[in-house]
C-alpha positions in Angstrom: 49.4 -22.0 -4.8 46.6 -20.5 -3.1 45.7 -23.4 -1.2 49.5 -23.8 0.1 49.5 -20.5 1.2 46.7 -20.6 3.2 48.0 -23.7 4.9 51.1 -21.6 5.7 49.2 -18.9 7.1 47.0 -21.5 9.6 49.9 -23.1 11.0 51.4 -19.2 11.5 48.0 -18.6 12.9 48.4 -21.5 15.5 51.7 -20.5 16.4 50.6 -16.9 17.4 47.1 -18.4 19.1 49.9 -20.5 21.5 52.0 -17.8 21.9 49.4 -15.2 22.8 47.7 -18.0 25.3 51.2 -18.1 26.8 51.6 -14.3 26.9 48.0 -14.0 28.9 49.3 -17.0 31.6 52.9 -15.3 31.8 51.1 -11.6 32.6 48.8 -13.1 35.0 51.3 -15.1 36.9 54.0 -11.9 36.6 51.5 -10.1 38.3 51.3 -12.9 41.1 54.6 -13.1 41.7 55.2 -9.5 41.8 52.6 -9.3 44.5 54.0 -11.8 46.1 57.3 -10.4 46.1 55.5 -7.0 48.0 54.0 -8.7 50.5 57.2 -10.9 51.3 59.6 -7.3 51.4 56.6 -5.9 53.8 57.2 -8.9 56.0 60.9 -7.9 56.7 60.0 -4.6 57.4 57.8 -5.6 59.9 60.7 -8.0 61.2 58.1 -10.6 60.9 60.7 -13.0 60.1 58.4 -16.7 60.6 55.8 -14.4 57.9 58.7 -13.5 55.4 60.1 -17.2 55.5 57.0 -18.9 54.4 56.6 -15.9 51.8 59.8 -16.8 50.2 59.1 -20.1 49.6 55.7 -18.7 48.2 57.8 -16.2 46.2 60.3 -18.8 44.8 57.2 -21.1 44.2 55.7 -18.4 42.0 58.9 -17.4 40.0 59.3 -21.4 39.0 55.9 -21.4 37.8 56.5 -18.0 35.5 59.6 -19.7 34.2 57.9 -23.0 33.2 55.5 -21.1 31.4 57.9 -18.9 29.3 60.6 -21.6 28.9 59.4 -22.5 25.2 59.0 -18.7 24.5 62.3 -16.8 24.6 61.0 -13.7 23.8 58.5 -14.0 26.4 61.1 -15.2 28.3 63.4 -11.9 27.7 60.2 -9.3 27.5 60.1 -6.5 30.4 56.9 -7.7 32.3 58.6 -11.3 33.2 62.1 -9.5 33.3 60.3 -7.6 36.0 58.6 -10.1 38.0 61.9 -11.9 37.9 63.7 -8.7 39.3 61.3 -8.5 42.0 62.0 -11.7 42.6 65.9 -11.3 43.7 64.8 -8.4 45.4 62.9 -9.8 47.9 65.3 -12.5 48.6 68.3 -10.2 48.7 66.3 -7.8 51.0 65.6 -10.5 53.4 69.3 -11.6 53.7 70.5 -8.6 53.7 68.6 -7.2 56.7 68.6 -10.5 58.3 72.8 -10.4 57.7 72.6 -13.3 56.0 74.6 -14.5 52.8 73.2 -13.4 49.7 71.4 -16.2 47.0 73.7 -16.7 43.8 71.8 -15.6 40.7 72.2 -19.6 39.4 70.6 -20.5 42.2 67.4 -18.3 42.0 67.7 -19.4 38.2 68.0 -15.6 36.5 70.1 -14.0 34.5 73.0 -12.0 35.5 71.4 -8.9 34.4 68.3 -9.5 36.2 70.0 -10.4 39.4 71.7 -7.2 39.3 69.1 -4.9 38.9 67.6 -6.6 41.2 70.1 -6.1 43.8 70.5 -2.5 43.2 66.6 -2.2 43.9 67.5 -4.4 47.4 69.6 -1.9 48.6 67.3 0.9 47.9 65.0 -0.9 49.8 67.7 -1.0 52.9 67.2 2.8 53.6 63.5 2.3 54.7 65.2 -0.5 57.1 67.8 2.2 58.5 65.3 5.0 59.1 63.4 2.7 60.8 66.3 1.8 63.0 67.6 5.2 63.8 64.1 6.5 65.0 64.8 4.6 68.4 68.1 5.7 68.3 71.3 5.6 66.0 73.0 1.8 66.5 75.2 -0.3 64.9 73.1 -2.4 62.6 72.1 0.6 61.0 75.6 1.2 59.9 76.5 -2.2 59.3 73.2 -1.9 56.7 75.2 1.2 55.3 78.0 -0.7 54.6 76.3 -3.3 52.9 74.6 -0.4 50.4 78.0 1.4 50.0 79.2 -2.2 48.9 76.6 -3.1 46.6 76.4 0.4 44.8 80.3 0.2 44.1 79.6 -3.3 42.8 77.5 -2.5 40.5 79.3 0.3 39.2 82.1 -1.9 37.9 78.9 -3.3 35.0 80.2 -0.7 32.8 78.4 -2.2 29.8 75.2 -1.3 27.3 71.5 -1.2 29.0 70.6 -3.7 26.1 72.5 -6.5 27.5 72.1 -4.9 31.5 68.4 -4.3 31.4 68.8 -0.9 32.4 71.2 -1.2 35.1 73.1 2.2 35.2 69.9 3.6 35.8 69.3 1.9 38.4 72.4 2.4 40.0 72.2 6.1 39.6 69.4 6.0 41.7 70.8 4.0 44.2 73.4 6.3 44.1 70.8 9.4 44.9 69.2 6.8 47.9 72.6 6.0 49.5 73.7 9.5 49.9 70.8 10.5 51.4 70.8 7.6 53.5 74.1 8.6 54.8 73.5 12.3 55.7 70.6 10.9 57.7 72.6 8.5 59.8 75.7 11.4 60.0 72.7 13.6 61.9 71.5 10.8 64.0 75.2 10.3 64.9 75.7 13.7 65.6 72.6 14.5 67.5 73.1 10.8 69.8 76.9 12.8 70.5 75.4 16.1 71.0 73.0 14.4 73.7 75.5 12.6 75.5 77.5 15.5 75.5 74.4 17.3 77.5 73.3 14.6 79.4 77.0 14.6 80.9 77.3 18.2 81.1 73.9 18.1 83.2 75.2 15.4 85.7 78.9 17.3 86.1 76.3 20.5 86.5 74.4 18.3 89.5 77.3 16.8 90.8 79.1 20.3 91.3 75.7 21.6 92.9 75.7 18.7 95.6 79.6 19.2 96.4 78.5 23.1 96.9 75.0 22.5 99.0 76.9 21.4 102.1 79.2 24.3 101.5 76.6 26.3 101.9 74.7 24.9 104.7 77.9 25.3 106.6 78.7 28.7 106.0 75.4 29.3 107.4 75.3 27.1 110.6 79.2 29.1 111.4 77.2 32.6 111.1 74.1 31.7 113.4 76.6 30.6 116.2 78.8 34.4 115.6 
């Protein structure tokens, strides 16, 4: 008895010692791809689109290697640090098609879940109100409305996943927040709207104002020429 026992508890032993090697590599390369991720979302910001491109395929590289690692652990697989990473993941690819108005990657093709894909997403659109406020510093246009849209789309997505956090990872508190970043997001583009109006409004005022000072200058001059000859 003794002796089976403790031939049970070594090949338990084992198991743990290859799990907990695999936990260490899956940390580490979380971390990496994570990073990764960061420096690829910083890219697009810059609109260093050649950068962000090669990123992405360093990005996509990194989550494949996480994966490989994890795919005889599900738990591993399922914990919230490769969860995470993975989320990260999506985001930085949904970030860059978004901004670049591009369509966005299915989640079978990044090869996530469904739940990680859409947290992912919502934390994409978040990231699109740094892009607009970038945009409506030099003046409100277009594409930063067109950006707006694509939030306001996403956030009433999302809000049709009316189910658990256990089986969304969280999501309706992630959309929440989105909810709390798109509203803000569109007061700021209403006052860069409104102020672009109120200076065109001005700047015409100002040229009827000249205009109607040129027409009266000659006026003037005239009135003045007919009293020096009196």
């Amino acid at each position: 008895m003794p002796d089976t026992l403790e031939t049970i508890a070594d090949t338990i032993r084992d198991e743990f010692e290859t799990i907990n090697a695999a936990r260490d590599i899956a940390l580490s390369r979380s971390r990496e791809l994570t990073r990764r991720c960061a420096a690829t979302i910083k890219a697009v910001h810059r609109e260093n689109w050649e950068e962000a491109q090669g990123s992405l395929a360093s990005v996509r590289e990194a989550a494949q290697e996480l994966r490989d690692g994890v795919a005889q652990h599900p738990d591993l697989y399922h914990s919230g640090y490769t969860q995470d990473a993975l989320k990260e993941y999506v985001e930085a690819f949904a970030t860059y098609s978004l901004v670049r108005g591009e369509s966005l990657p299915d989640w079978t093709e990044l090869g996530v879940t469904g739940a990680t894909y859409l947290n992912g997403l919502a934390e994409a659109a978040s990231e699109l109100r740094r892009t607009i406020l970038d945009i409506i510093r030099h003046g409100h246009s277009q594409e930063a409305e067109r950006l707006l849209d694509e939030m306001d789309g996403i956030y009433n997505l999302l809000m049709t996943f009316d189910f658990p956090d256990a089986i969304t990872y969280g999501l309706r508190r992630r959309v929440d927040s989105l909810r709390g970043v798109l509203e803000r997001t569109r007061g700021d583009l209403t006052n860069s709207l409104r102020q672009e109006r109120l200076q065109e409004a001005l700047k015409g005022l100002e040229q009827r104002l000249n205009l109607a000072t040129d027409y009266a200058a000659p006026s003037a001059n005239a009135e003045s020429e007919e009293g020096s000859v009196e």
